[in-house]
C-alpha positions, -999 to 999 in steps of 0.1 A, spaced: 128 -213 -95 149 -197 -120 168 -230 -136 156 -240 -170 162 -265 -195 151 -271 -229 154 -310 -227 131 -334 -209 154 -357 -192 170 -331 -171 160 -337 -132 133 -312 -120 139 -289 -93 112 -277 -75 106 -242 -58 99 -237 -24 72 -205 -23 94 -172 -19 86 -166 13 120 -169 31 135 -157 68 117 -122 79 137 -91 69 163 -81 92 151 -57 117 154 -17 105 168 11 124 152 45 133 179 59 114 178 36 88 141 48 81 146 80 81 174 80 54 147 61 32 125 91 35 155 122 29 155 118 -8 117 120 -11 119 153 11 150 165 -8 134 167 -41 120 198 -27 154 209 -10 148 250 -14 117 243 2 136 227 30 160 249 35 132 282 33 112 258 61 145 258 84 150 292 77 114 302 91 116 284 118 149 301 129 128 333 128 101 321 145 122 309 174 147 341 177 113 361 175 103 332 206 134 335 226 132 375 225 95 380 242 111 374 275 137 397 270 117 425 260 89 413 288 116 419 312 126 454 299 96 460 302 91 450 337 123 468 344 113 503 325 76 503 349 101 515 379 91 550 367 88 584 392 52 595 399 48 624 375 70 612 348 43 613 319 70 613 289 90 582 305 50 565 308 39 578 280 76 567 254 93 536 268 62 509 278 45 524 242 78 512 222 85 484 246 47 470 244 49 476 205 80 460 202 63 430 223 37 426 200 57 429 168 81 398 180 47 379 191 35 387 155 68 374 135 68 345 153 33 329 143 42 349 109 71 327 106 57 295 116 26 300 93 54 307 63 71 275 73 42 255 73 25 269 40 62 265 20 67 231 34 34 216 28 43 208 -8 75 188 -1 51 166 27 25 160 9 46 156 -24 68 129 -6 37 115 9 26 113 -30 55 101 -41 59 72 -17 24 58 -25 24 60 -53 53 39 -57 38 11 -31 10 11 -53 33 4 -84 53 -19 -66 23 -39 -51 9 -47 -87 47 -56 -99 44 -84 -68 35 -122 -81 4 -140 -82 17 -156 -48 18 -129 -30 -14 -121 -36 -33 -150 -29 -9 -154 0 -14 -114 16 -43 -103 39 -61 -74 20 -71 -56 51 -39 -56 71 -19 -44 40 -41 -18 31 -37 -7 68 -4 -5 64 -4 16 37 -28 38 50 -9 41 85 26 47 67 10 70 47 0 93 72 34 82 92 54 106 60 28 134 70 33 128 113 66 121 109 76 152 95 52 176 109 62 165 145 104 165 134 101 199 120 73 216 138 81 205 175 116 183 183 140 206 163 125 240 172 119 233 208 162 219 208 167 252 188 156 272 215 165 249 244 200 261 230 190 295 228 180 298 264 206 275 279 230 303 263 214 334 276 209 321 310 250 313 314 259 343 296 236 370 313 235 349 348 258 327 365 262 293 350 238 273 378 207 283 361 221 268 328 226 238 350 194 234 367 173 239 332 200 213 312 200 190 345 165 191 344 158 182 306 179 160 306 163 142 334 127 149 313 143 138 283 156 106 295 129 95 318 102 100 283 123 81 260 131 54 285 93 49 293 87 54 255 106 29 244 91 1 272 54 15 258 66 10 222 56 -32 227 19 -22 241 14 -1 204 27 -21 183 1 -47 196 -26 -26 196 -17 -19 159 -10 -55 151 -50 -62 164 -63 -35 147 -49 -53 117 -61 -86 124 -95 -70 133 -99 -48 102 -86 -83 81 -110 -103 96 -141 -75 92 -130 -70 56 -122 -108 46 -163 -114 65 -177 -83 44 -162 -99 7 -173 -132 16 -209 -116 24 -226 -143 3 -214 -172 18 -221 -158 55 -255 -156 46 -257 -187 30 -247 -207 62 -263 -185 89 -232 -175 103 -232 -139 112 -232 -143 150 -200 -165 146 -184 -136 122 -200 -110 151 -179 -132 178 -146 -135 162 -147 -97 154 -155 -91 190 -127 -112 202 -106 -94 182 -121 -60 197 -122 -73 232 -80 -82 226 -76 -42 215 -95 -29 239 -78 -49 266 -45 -34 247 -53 -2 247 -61 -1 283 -28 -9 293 -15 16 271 -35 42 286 -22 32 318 15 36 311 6 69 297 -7 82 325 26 66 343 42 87 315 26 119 320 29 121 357 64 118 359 72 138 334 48 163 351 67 158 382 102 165 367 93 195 356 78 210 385 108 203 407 132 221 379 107 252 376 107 253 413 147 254 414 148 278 384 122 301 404 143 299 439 173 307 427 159 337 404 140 351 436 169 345 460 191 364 434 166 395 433 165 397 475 205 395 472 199 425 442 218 404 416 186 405 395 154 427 389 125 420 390 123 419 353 152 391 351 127 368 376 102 376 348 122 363 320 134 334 335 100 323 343 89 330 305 118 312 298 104 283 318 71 282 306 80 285 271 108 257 272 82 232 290 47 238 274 63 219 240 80 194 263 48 189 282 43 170 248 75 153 246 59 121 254 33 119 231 57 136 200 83 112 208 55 80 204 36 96 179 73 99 162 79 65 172 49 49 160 57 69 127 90 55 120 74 24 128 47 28 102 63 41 75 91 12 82 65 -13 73 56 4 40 91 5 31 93 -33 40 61 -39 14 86 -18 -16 115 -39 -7 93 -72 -10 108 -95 -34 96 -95 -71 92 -131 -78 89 -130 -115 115 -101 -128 124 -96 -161 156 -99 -167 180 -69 -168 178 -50 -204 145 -73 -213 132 -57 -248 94 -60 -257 80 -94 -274 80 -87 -315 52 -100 -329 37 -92 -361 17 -113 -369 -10 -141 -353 21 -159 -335 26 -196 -325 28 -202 -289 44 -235 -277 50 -252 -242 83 -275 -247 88 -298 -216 73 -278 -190 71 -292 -154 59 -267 -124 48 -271 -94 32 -237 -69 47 -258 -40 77 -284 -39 54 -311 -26 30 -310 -54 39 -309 -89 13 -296 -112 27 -301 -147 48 -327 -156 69 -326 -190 37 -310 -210 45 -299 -247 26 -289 -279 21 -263 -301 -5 -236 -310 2 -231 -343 1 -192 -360 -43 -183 -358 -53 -221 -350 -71 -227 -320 -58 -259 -293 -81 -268 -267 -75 -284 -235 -100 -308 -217 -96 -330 -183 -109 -334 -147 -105 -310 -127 -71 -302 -110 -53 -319 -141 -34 -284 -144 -57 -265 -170 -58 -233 -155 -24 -234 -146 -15 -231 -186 -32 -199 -187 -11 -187 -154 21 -195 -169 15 -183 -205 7 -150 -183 37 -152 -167 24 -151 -131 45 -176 -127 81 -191 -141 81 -229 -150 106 -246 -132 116 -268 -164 108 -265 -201 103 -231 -215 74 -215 -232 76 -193 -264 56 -167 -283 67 -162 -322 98 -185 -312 110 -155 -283 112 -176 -247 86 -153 -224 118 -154 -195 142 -135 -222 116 -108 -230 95 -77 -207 65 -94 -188 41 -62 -202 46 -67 -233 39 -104 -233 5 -99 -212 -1 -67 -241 -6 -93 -263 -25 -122 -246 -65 -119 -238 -83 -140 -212 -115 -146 -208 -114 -162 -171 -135 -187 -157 -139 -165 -122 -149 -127 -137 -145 -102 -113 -154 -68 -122 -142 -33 -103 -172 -15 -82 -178 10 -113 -204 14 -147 -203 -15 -171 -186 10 -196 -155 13 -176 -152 -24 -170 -157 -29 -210 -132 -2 -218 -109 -14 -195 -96 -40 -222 -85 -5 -242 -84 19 -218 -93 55 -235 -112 36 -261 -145 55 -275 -180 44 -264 -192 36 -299 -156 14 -298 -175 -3 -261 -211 -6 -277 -196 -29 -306 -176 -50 -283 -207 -55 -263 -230 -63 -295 -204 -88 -300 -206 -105 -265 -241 -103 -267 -249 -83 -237 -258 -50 -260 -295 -56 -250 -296 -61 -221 -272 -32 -211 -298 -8 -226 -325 -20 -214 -312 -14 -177 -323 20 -167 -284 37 -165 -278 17 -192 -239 15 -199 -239 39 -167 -253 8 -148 -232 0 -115 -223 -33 -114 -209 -34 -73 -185 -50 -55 -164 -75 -76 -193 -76 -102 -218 -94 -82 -250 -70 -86 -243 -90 -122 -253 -126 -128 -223 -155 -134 -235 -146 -176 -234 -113 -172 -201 -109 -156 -189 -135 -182 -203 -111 -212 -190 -81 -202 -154 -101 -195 -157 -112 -228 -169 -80 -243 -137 -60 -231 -112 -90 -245 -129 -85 -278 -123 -46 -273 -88 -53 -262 -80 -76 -296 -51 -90 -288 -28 -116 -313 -31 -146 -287 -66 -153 -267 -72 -176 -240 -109 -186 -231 -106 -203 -196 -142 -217 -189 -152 -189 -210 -193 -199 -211 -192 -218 -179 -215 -196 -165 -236 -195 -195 -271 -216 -201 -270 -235 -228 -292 -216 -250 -266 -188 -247 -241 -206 -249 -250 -214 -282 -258 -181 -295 -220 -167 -278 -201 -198 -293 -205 -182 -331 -192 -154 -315 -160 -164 -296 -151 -185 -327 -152 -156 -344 -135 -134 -322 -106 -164 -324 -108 -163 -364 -71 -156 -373 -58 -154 -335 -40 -180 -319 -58 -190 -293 -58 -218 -264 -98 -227 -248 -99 -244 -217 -129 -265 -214 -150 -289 -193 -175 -287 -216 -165 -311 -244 -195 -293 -266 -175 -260 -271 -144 -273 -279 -153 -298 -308 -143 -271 -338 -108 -271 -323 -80 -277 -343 -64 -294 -318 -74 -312 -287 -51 -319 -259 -67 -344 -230 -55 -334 -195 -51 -364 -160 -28 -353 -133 -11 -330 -151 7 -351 -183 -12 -347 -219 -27 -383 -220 -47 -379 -252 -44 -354 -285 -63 -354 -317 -94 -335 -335 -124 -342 -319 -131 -369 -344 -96 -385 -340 -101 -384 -301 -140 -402 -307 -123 -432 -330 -98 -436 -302 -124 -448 -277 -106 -439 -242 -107 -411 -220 -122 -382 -241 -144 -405 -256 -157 -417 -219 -160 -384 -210 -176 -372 -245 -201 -400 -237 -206 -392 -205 -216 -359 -212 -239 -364 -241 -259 -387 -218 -261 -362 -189 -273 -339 -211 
């Protein structure tokens, strides 16, 4: 796609589209070291998080031994007021002090982390976003809108679930699994360390095993809620044309089928849950059973007090209530990695069209000449488009281009853009090949007015300003006296504040072609390109806009792509278009004395009309 030559005999060599195999399959691991440097930018507010939740868990781990002290210290005489009244107070004190500096602690670790997660979660979208708009025309026309925004939104939230249920449940709950395991061996014999690790390991293994085999039932049900958002979103754009054919019971059906395949999903999901559950359930009642045997066997033999059987069963119960939620932390974990592994496979998407390493900016100072020199292309191998097309736009002259449709028109105005690299030829601005120089600053200086105007769901003002972006509103009112839609702006009710909906279309085809002009004027760029520019338009304003588009050409260099022969007959040069080679080129008088193709279709016209 990348090989170019100047000359015209060279063979062409067409580009397949950059689609290519499917990336190679990502580890948990490897995920997770894609998301450290985000959370490292904030590594004092790592390290004060893991320093918290230390505190939180010693403060944990020591409520059972002070509960059993506790227990132990009630063996007092009858009669003993100062023992009653001394040792329980400090020992209950001291109970609710270590209670207090643990959710102290975790409320600390959750208020200084929150600004690495949600800063990492910023950062990461944020650079999706960029990266998405840095993607190629073809992957845009080629991607689903609703399953990528899905994406994006389910690996967005993955940063925030991923991290809340590392930090706030897996590694505290193995912090003090290691705390416990060392107090039971140290201040007990060694079998009650074995039961507990005997027994989460058992839990462990049995949840991530089962996990893992549920994994395929998730990732289907996500996959359909995908396709079903896709679809529901692709049906709601293309509202028009459902209505226009009667088919919103057909749309209602495929959604439903859709539905019906998720809920089906889900279903079995559920079930293997509840597989899930009651296992793990069962595990640990058989190792707090053997935990609580030996403890109360060791208090008949008068090993341990009363107070000890008291702490281990704390113990217990703190160890399993967090890994009563194994199952669910491990999915949710799971599904996480998962999520934010396709977000990371959207940023690693290919760019297409790159500039090249060390690109500079385009100079231009002046109106520049733009030419096409032997350019062939083609947006699949098995259909060329262009084939060995050249001429020149000279500095402020204006070179139209007129033909069926499907000659290759539009596709000019594509490549000139850059959406796309020709796969022979080059194309120049003020004699600088477009490949050689950065992408932004050769769109900078190129306007369109597009033949398809789609506006964003805001006022009119923003979607005029948006060709200068921080330009003032008396700056917006000119370039809309200019396109002629001035008027009728004001005499809406919100005037410039006037929402003009989704993709533009509470606007007629004119009005959405004014205001598209109006911000191109605002914009004022060195080269314009008018692509159908008043296709939209009736002839009667078409008219009255022509005197201004020439003049907003007047000293530009500009290219117009036409169908309609009328607006084109001023240009200095006109190329004719037929499967994609320049058969004709001349003034419009030139092109008339000729007597072939632009004359038929001059002809043709004139009598239509």
């Amino acid at each position: 796609m990348r090989s170019m030559a100047s000359g015209v005999s060279a063979p062409l060599v067409l580009a397949t589209p950059a689609s290519g195999p499917p990336p190679p399959t990502r580890s948990d691991w490897d995920t997770l070291k894609r998301l450290f440097p985000y959370l490292w930018d904030y590594k004092w507010r790592v390290l004060a998080a893991l320093s918290f939740m230390l505190g939180a868990k010693l403060g944990n781990v020591g409520v059972p031994l002070l509960l059993k002290n506790l227990v132990d210290t009630m063996n007092i005489k009858p009669g003993d007021t100062k023992a009653l009244l001394v040792v329980p107070a400090a020992l209950l004190l001291g109970y609710g002090l270590l209670r207090l500096s643990t959710s102290l602690f975790t409320e600390l670790r959750e208020l200084v982390f929150a600004k690495a997660t949600e800063g990492a979660s910023r950062k990461i979208s944020l650079q999706v976003f960029r990266h998405l708009h840095a993607l190629s025309l073809r992957f845009h026309l080629e991607r689903q809108t609703g399953g990528m925004t899905r994406d994006i939104e389910r690996g967005t939230r993955g940063v925030n679930s991923l991290i809340s249920y590392s930090l706030y449940s897996i590694i505290p709950t193995l912090i003090e699994v290691a705390l416990v395991l060392s107090i039971l061996a140290v201040k007990f014999d060694v079998w009650f360390a074995w039961i507990t690790l005997i027994a989460l390991t058992c839990y462990i293994t049995f949840t991530v095993t089962v996990t893992e085999w549920r994994t395929k039932f998730r990732k289907q049900m996500n996959e359909l809620d995908s396709s079903a958002h896709s679809r529901a979103i692709d049906s709601l754009l293309n509202y028009e044309t459902v209505k226009y054919f009667n088919n919103e019971n057909f749309e209602a059906a495929r959604y439903d089928e859709n539905l019906e395949r998720y809920r089906q999903a889900a279903i079995k999901s559920q079930r293997t849950l509840s597989m899930l559950n009651t296992g793990q359930q069962l595990i640990i009642a058989v190792g707090l059973v053997a935990m609580l045997w030996r403890a109360t066997q060791g208090v008949v033999d008068g090993r341990m007090t009363l107070g000890d059987l008291v702490m281990v069963n704390a113990f217990m119960i703190q160890l399993y209530i967090p890994l009563g939620f194994l199952g669910v932390i491990y999915r949710e974990i799971k599904q996480s990695l998962t999520d934010l592994d396709k977000m990371f496979t959207l940023m690693e998407k290919e760019r297409e069209i790159a500039d090249e390493p060390g690109a500079l900016p385009i100079q231009i100072n002046a109106s520049p000449a733009v030419k096409f020199e032997g350019v062939s292309f083609a947006y699949e191998a098995s259909r060329p488009i262009l084939k060995d097309v050249s001429f020149e736009i000279p500095p402020g002259k204006t070179v139209a281009v007129v033909g069926s449709s499907g000659a290759g028109k539009s596709t000019l105005a594509r490549l000139l853009f850059r959406f796309y690299d020709v796969q022979q030829g080059r194309i120049t601005i003020a004699g600088q090949d477009i490949k050689h120089v950065a992408q932004a600053s050769v769109r900078h200086a190129i306007g369109i007015v597009p033949q398809d105007t789609v506006l964003f769901n805001d006022t009119v003002e923003y979607n005029i300003a948006y060709g200068q972006t921080g330009a003032s509103k008396e700056q917006v009112i000119e370039a809309a006296r200019s396109a002629r839609i001035h008027d009728f702006i004001t005499s809406t009710p919100l005037g410039y504040n006037t929402m003009v909906g989704e993709r533009g279309l509470k606007l007629s085809g004119g009005e959405k072609q004014r205001v598209a002009i109006a911000r191109t004027l605002l914009k004022n760029p060195p080269v314009v390109i008018f692509d159908e520019a008043t296709s939209a338009l009736d002839s009667a304003n078409e008219r009255a806009i022509q005197g201004e588009l020439k003049a907003a050409a007047q000293n530009k260099t500009t290219l117009v792509i036409a169908h309609r022969l009328s607006t084109v007959v001023d240009a200095h040069e006109i190329l004719v278009m037929e499967d994609g080679r320049i058969v004709e080129r001349g003034t419009h008088a030139e092109l008339l004395a000729k007597d072939q193709k632009y004359a038929r279709m001059w002809n043709l016209q004139q009598n239509s009309e």
